[in-house]
ZADOLUM-385699 format. One record per residue (C-alpha): residue in three letters; x negated, y, z. Coordinates in steps of 0.02 Angstrom, whole numbers, padded with zeros to 5 digits, always signed. Layout:
REM ZADOLUM-385699
ALAXYZ ...
***
This chain:
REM ZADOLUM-385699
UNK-02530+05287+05617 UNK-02647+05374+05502 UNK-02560+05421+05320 UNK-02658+05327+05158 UNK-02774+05462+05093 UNK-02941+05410+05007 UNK-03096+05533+05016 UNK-03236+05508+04913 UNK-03410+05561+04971 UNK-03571+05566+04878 UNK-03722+05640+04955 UNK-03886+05660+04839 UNK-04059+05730+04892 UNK-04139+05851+04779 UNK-04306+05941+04797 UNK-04309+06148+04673 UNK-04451+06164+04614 UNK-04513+06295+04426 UNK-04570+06231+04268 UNK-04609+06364+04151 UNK-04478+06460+04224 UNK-04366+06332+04237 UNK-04254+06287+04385 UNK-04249+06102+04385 UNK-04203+05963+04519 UNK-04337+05811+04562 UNK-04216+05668+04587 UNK-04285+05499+04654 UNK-04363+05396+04508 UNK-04250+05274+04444 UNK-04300+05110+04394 UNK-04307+05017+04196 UNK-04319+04836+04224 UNK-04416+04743+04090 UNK-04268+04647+04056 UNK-04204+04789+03952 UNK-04376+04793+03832 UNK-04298+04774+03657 UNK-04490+04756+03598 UNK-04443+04575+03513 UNK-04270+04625+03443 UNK-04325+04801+03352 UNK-04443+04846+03211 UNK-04539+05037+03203 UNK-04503+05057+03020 UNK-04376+05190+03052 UNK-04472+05351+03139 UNK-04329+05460+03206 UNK-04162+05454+03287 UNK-03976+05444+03229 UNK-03824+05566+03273 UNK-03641+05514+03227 UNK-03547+05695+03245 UNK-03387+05749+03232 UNK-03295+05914+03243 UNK-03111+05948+03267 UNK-03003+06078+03200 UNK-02898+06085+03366 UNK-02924+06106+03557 UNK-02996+05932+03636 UNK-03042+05929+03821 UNK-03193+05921+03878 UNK-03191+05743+03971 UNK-03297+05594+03922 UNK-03138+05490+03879 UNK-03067+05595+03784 UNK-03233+05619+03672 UNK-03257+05441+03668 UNK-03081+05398+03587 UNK-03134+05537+03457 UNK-03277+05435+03412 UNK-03184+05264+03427 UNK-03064+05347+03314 UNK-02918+05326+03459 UNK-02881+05495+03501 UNK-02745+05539+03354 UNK-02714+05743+03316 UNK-02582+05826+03353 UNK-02450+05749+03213 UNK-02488+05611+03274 UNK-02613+05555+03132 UNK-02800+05502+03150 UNK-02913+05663+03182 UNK-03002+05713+03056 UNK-03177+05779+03041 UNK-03217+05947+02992 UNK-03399+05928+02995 UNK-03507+05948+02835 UNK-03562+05775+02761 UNK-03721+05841+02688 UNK-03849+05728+02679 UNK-03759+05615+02797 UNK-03815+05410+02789 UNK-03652+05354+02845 UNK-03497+05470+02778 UNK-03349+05453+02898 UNK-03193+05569+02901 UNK-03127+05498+03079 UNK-03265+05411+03152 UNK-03387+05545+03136 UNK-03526+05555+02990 UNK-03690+05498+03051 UNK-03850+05566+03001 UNK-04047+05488+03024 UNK-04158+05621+03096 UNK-04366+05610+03072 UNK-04390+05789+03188 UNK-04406+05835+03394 UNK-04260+05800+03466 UNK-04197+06003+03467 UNK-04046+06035+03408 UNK-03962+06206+03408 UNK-03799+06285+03297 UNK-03883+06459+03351 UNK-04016+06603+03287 UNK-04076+06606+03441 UNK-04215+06492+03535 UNK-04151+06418+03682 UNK-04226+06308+03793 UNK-04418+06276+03831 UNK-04464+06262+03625 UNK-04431+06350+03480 UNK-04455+06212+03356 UNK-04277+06190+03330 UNK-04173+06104+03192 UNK-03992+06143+03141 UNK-03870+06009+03196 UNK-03828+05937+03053 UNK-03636+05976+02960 UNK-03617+06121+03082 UNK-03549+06235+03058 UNK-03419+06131+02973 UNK-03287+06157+02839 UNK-03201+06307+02932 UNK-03385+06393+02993 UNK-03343+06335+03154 UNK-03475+06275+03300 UNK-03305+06221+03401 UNK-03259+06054+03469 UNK-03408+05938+03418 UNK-03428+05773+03502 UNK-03586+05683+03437 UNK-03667+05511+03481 UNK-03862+05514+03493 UNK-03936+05333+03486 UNK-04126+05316+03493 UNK-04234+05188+03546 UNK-04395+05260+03639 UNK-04585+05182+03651 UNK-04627+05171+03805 UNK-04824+05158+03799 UNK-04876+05114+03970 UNK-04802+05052+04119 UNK-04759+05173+04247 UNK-04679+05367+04303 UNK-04605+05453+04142 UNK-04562+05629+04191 UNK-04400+05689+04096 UNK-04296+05841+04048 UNK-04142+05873+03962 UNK-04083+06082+03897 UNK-03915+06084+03861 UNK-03742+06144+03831 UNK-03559+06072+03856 UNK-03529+05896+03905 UNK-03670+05748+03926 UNK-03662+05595+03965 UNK-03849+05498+03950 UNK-03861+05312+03964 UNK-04020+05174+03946 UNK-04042+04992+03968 UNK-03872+04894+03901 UNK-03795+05063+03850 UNK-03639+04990+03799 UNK-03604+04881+03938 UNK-03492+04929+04068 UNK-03625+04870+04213 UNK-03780+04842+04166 UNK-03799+05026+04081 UNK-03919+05122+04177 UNK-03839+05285+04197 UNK-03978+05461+04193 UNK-03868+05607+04162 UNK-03666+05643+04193 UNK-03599+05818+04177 UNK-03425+05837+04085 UNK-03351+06001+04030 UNK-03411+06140+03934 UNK-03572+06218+04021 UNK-03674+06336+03958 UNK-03851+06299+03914 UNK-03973+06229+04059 UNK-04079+06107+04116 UNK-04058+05937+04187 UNK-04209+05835+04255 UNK-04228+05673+04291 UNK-04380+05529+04305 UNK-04387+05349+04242 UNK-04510+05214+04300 UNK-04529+05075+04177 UNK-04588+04911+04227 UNK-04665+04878+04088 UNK-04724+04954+03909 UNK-04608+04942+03770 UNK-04470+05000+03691 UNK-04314+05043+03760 UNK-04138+05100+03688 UNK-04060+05258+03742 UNK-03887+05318+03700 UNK-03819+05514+03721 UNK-03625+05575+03716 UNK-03624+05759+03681 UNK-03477+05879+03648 UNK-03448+06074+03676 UNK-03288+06161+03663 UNK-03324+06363+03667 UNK-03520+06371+03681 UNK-03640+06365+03562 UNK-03714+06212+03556 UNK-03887+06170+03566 UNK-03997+06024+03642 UNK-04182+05974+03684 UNK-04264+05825+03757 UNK-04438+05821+03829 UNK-04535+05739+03960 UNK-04666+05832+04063 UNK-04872+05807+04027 UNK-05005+05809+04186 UNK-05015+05981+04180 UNK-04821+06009+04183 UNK-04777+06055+04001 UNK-04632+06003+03924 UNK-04669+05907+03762 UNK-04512+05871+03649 UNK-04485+05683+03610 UNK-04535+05630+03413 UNK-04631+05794+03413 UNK-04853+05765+03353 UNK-04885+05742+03550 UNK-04728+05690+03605 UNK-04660+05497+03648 UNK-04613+05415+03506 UNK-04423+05386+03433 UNK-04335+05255+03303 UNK-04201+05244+03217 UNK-04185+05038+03215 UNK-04058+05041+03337 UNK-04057+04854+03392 UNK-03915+04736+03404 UNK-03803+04753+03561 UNK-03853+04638+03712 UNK-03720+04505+03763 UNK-03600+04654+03839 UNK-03453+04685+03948 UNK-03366+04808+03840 UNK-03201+04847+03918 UNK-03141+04817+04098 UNK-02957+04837+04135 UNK-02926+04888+04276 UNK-03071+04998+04275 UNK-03212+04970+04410 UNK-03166+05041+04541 UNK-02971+05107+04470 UNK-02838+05169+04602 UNK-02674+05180+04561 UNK-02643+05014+04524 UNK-02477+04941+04495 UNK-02411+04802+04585 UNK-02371+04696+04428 UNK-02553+04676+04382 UNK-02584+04493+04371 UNK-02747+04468+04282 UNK-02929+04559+04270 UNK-02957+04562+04087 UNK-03151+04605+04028 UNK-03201+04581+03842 UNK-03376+04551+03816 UNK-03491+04572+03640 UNK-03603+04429+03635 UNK-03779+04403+03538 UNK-03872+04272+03490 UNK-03890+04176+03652 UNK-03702+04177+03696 UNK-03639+04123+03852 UNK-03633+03933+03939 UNK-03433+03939+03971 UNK-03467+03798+04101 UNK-03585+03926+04200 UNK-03424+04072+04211 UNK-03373+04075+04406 UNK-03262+04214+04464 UNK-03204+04247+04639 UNK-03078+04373+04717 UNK-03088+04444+04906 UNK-03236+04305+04928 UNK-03148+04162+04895 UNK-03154+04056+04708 UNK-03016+04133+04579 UNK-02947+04023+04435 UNK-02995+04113+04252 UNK-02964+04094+04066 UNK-03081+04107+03938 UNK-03056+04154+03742 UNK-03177+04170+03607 UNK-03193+04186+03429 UNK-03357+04247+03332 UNK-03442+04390+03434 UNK-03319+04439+03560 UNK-03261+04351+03717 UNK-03111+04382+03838 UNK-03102+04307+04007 UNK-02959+04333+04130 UNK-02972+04324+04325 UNK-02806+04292+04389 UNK-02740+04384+04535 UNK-02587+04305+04669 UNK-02469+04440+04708 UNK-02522+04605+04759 UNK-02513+04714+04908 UNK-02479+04927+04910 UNK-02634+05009+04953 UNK-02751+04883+04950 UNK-02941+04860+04893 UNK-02972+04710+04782 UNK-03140+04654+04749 UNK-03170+04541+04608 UNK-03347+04473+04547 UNK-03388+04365+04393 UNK-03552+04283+04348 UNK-03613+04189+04204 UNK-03777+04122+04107 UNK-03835+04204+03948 UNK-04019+04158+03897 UNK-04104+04143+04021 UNK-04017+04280+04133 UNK-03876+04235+04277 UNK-03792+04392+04264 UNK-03668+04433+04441 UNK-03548+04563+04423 UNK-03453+04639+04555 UNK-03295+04772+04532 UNK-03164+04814+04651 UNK-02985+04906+04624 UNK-02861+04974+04740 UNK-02675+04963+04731 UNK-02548+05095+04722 UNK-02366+05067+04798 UNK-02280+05060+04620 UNK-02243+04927+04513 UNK-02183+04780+04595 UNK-02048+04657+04526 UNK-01889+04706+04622 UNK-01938+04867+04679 UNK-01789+04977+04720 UNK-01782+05173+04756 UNK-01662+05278+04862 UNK-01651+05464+04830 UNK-01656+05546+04986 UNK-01534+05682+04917 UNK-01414+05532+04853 UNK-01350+05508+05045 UNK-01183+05460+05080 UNK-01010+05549+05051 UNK-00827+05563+05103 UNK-00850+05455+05227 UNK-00974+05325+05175 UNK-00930+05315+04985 UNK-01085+05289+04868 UNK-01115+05289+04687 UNK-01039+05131+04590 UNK-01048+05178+04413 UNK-01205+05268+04391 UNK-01382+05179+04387 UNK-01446+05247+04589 UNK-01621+05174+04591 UNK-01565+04993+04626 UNK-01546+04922+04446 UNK-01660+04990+04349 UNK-01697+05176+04303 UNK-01617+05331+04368 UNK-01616+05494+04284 UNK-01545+05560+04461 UNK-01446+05697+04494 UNK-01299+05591+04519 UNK-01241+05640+04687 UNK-01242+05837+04627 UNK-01123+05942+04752 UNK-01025+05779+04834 UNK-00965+05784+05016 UNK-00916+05903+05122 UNK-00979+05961+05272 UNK-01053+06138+05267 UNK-01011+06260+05401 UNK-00941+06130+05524 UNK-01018+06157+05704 UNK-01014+05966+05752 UNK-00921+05816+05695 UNK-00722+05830+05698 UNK-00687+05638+05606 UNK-00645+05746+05449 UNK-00783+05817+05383 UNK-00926+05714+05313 UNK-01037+05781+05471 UNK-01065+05666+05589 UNK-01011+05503+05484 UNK-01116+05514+05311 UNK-01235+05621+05375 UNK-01274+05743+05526 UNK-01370+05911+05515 UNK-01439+06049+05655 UNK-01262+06162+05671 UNK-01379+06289+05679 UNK-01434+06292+05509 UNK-01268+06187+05446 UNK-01186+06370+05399 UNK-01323+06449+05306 UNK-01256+06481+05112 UNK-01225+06372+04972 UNK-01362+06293+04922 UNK-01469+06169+04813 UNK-01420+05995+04741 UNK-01262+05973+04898 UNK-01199+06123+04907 UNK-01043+06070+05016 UNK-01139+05969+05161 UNK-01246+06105+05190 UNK-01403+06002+05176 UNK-01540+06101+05123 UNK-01643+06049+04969 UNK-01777+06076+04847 UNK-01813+06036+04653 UNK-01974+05936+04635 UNK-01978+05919+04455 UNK-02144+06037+04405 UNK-02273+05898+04437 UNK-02281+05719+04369 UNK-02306+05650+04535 UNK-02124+05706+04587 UNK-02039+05627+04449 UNK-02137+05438+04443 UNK-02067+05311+04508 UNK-02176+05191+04436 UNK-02072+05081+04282 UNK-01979+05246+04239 UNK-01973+05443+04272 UNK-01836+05533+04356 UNK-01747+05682+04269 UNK-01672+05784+04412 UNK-01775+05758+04567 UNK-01740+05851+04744 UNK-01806+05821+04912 UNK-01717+05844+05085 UNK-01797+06003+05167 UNK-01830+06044+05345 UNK-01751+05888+05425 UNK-01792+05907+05604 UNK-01773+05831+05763 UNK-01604+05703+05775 UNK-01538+05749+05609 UNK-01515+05590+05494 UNK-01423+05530+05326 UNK-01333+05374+05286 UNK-01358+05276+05116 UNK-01238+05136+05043 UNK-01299+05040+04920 UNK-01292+04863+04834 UNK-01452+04755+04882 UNK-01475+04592+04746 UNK-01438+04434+04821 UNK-01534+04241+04773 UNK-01454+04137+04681 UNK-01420+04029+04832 UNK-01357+04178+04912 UNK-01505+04206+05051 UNK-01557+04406+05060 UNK-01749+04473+05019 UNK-01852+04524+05124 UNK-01916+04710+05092 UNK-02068+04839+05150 UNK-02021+05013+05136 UNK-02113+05177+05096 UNK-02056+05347+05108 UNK-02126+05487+05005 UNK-02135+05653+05141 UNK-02205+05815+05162 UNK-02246+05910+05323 UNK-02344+06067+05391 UNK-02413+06074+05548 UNK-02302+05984+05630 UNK-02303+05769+05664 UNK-02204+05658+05548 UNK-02091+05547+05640 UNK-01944+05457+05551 UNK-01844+05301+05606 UNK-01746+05191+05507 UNK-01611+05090+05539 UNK-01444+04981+05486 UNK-01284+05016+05504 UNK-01200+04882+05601 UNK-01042+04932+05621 UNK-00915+05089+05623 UNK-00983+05150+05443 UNK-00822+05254+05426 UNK-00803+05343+05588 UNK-00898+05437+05707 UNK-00937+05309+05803 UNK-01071+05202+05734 UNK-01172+05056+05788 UNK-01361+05072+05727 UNK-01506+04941+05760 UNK-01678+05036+05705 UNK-01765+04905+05603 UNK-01942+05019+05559 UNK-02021+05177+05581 UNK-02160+05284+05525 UNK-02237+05398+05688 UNK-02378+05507+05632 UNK-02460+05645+05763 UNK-02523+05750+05593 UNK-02406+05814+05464 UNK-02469+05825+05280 UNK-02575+05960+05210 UNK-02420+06059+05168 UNK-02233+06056+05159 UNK-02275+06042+04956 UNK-02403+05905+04992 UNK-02299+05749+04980 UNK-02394+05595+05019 UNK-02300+05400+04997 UNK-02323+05324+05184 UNK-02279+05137+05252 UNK-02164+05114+05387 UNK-02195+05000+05514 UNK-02124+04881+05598 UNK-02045+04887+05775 UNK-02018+04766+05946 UNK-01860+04705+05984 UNK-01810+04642+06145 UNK-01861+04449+06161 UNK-01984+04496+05999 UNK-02129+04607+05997 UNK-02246+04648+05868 UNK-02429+04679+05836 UNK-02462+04886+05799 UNK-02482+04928+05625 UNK-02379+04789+05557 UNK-02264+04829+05395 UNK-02107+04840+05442 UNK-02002+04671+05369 UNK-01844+04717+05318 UNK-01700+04594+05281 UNK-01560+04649+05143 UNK-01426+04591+05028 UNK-01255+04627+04990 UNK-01196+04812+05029 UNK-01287+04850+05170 UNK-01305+05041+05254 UNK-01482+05107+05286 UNK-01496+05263+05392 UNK-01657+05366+05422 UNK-01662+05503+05568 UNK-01794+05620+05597 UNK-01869+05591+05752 UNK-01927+05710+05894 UNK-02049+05872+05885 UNK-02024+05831+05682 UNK-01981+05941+05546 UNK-01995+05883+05369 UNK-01947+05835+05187 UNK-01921+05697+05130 UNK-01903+05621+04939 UNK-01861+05461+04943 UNK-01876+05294+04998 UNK-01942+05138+04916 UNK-01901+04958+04964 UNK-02030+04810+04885 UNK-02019+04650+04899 UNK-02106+04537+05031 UNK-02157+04387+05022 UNK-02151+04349+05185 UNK-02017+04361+05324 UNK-02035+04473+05475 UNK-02184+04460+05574 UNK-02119+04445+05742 UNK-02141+04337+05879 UNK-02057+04271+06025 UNK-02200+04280+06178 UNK-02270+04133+06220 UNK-02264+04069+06420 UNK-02319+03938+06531 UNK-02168+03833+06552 UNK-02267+03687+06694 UNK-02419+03606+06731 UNK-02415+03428+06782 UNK-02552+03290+06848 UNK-02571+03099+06811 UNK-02719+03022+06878 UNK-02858+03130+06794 UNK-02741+03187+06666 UNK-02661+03363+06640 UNK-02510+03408+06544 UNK-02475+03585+06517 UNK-02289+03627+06425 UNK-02291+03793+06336 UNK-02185+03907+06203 UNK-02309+04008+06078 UNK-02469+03953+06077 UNK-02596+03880+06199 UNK-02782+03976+06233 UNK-02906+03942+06344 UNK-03059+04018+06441 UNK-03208+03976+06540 UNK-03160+04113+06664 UNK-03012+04219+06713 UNK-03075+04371+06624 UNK-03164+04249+06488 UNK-03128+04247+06287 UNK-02987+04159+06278 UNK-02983+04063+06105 UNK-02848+03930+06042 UNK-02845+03762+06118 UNK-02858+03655+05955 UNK-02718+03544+05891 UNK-02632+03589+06059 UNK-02440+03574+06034 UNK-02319+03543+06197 UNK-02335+03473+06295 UNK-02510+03453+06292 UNK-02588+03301+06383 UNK-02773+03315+06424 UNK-02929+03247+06524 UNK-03007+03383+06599 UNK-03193+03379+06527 UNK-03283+03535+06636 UNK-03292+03628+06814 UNK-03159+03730+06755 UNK-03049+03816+06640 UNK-02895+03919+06627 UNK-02755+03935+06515 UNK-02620+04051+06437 UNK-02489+04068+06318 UNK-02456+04226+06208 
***
């Protein structure tokens, strides 16, 4: 069993080469369809470029979403209120105190806040409003929008100088797919040089959008792209490629995606894919909108009024830790535009998900919280099982004691002082309440969270509790998970019910799952949320790697027990419901073979495959149900049942 981690890996070849003194990095050209030519959709009347800045008066970080809710006027201040801009609104064309004021540039795109020259020019222009009202050159987050002329076909060697965060984006720049992304670095980095070459398909003109924000640094900011003999030339400078200002209407767009392309943590309770989409002129044909989901046709909804269009993909109910992929395609013009995304479920958020505590085990001889929300209705601040039972210091079980009936610990280490959230068992515990992925539980946060420490090989703890009942009065079906932590040392934990003797020393188990793992986690800190699986029975058995199927209702009593060569801690369990019911199987056997005439009739239990040869690929005999009556039809053929 291998724990659910994901790693991602990206690999990128780069060739160093100088420019001027410059350390820059030749990246494989990337290709500008023609599609994205906005030659018939924009005018050259407006030489130039626009920026829309802003500047805060308190610490932002340095992450493109945060700096795009500034812009979008999302991201409120610290009151609570809409953040306001500090920048100057001098000579500004648009004059916005949240969105950001937005000013038309006719110069080479070099910006700097500084005395100094920086970069590979020193025909430099102040960034406009900066510094701002409080002579600061702190916190800005501009938007650059430009639309370049392109004015041949071909290789278009580019560089960007600059500070703090950028984010650089052509072809459908505000369209969650179909933007061609050139340059990505967030935080706040001082000044230097980013390369990176275009190849148009065809002359034109082409839109380009930048997000830019600093934090400490003093910002500055050149574009250029390289001549034949290697020197940079600034864009909109007397040699340099041409800019405007006539920033053209957005293309039919896909605006928002939620989830995100490719978004993990997913809840469970997701039941649509929602995109809004911008659309120009040529609209979309609703009848041409197909979607699909893991391959197969999804239903969909569609909503639109004006300019803006919402379509919804449903989804059936969802599985923990699992990849979705999604696609949608539609006709707009006379472009069929495919879209694939993909998302990947986390273990929270189901309907009828319950939680058990792994500190909240049993007491006094198998009581259990009544009165106090546990996990099981709703949520739990915890802490409710603080310093009940007894226990600590008792060698082995005596019938008295808790030990041995609610719970059972190494004697060794059952005598070691007072300690943690139960005290008087001697269990040994730890707070986990510093990081926000030790108090979610998905629908609502925990309070007062501990975890069960150093539970090693044989020791295990009981819990009571309540499980919800149908309406008709049939149980539910559950998977579990089980949030643990261990260090160089395997996991192993079973878990099983309580069939009888719940009171006494002498009770009657039946293991129902278990989670066996030859690696521990990273650390004993390193908690990481783990299926367990299911197990044979005798007269069942079950394929490896199956979730375990667990049936519950009423007041039932769980038990988990560490199992051998293990020592670890463990936070809690967590019990979803499945929709389907266990997946086991009684093996299937050849019950008799039989001969009339030229007919064979073979009765079986399971189901029926067949092969050319004894060793062969044995496949399932179609439609075969016993007994099963045929005419033999070849030289030979052989037959079993699994």
């Amino acid at each position: 069993m291998q724990l659910f981690r994901q790693h991602l890996i990206h690999l990128a070849i780069v060739i160093a080469f100088m420019v001027e003194g410059i350390v820059c990095a030749q990246l494989e050209p990337i290709f500008i369809p023609s599609k994205f030519n906005m030659s018939r959709r924009v005018t050259k009347s407006s030489p130039g470029w626009l920026i829309r800045l802003h500047q805060a008066n308190e610490t932002l970080e340095d992450t493109f979403a945060e700096r795009e809710n500034v812009l979008a006027g999302t991201r409120p201040d610290s009151l609570g209120f809409p953040l306001e801009n500090f920048a100057m609104d001098t000579s500004a064309t648009i004059t916005d105190w949240i969105h950001g004021h937005t000013f038309a540039l006719d110069v080479p795109v070099n910006l700097n806040a500084g005395n100094n020259a920086i970069g590979v020019s020193d025909n430099e222009s102040a960034i406009p409003g900066i510094p701002g009202f409080e002579g600061s050159t702190r916190y800005i987050t501009s938007e650059i929008r430009l639309v370049l002329e392109v004015p041949r076909a071909g290789l278009y060697r580019f560089g960007l100088h600059a500070s703090g965060g950028l984010h650089v984006v052509t072809g459908n720049v505000y369209d969650s797919f179909d933007a061609v992304e050139l340059v990505s670095f967030e935080g706040d980095r001082a000044a230097e040089t980013v390369r990176f070459d275009l190849e148009f398909e065809r002359n034109g003109l082409y839109e380009f959008r930048v997000l830019w924000f600093n934090a400490e640094e003093n910002p500055s900011l050149e574009w250029w792209t390289l001549n034949e003999e290697d020197t940079p030339i600034l864009l909109n400078s007397e040699n340099g490629l041409k800019t405007y200002a006539n920033i053209p209407e957005p293309l039919t767009s896909i605006t928002k995606v939620t989830p995100e392309h490719g978004a993990t943590g997913v809840l469970l309770d997701q039941d649509v894919v929602t995109l809004q989409l911008h659309l120009d002129d040529a609209g979309i044909a609703t009848e041409s909108i197909q979607a699909t989901l893991q391959g197969e046709p999804a239903p969909h909804e569609v909503s639109a009024a004006d300019t803006e269009m919402t379509i919804k993909i449903s989804l059936p109910e969802l599985s923990p830790f699992t990849e979705y992929d999604w696609t949608l395609s539609f006709e707009t013009g006379n472009e069929l535009r495919e879209i694939a995304g993909r998302f990947t479920t986390t273990v929270f958020g189901a309907p009828g998900a319950l939680f058990i505590e792994a500190e909240d085990f049993d007491f006094n001889h198998g009581k259990w919280d009544q009165v106090n929300p546990i996990g099981m209705t709703g949520p739990y601040p915890g802490g409710a099982y603080r310093n009940r039972g007894n226990g600590h210091g008792i060698s082995e079980p005596d019938g008295i004691s808790d030990l041995g009936i609610d719970y059972l610990a190494d004697p060794s280490s059952n005598d070691d002082p007072f300690n943690g959230y139960r005290a008087g068992t001697g269990v040994s515990t730890v707070s986990l309440n510093r990081r926000s992925e030790d108090i979610y539980r998905g629908d609502f946060n925990v309070l007062t969270n501990h975890a069960v420490t150093d539970q090693q090989e044989g020791e295990w703890l009981n819990f009571t509790r309540l499980f919800p009942m149908a309406d008709d009065g049939a149980k539910t079906f559950y998977h579990v998970f089980v949030r643990i932590a261990s260090a160089d040392a395997p996991l192993g934990l079973a878990l099983d019910q309580v069939i009888s003797g719940q009171n006494t020393v002498e009770q009657e188990t039946e293991k129902v799952a278990e989670l066996i793992s030859e690696t521990g986690t990273d650390s004993q800190d390193s908690f990481e949320i783990s299926p367990l699986f299911a197990v044979s029975k005798e007269g069942s058995e079950v394929e490896p790697g199956t979730l375990a199927v667990v049936e519950l209702g009423g007041e039932e009593t769980l038990r988990i027990t560490s199992l051998e060569g293990t020592r670890q801690n463990i936070d809690y369990l967590l019990l979803i419901p499945a929709t389907q019911s266990p997946n086991t199987k009684e093996p299937g056997a050849i019950l008799g073979v039989s001969r009339t005439n030229d007919q064979l009739t073979i009765e079986f239990t399971g189901t029926l495959l067949s092969a050319d040869s004894v060793n062969g690929d044995y496949q399932p005999v179609e439609n075969a149900t016993s007994p099963f009556t045929f005419t033999p039809d070849q030289s030979q053929a052989f037959f079993v049942a699994e």
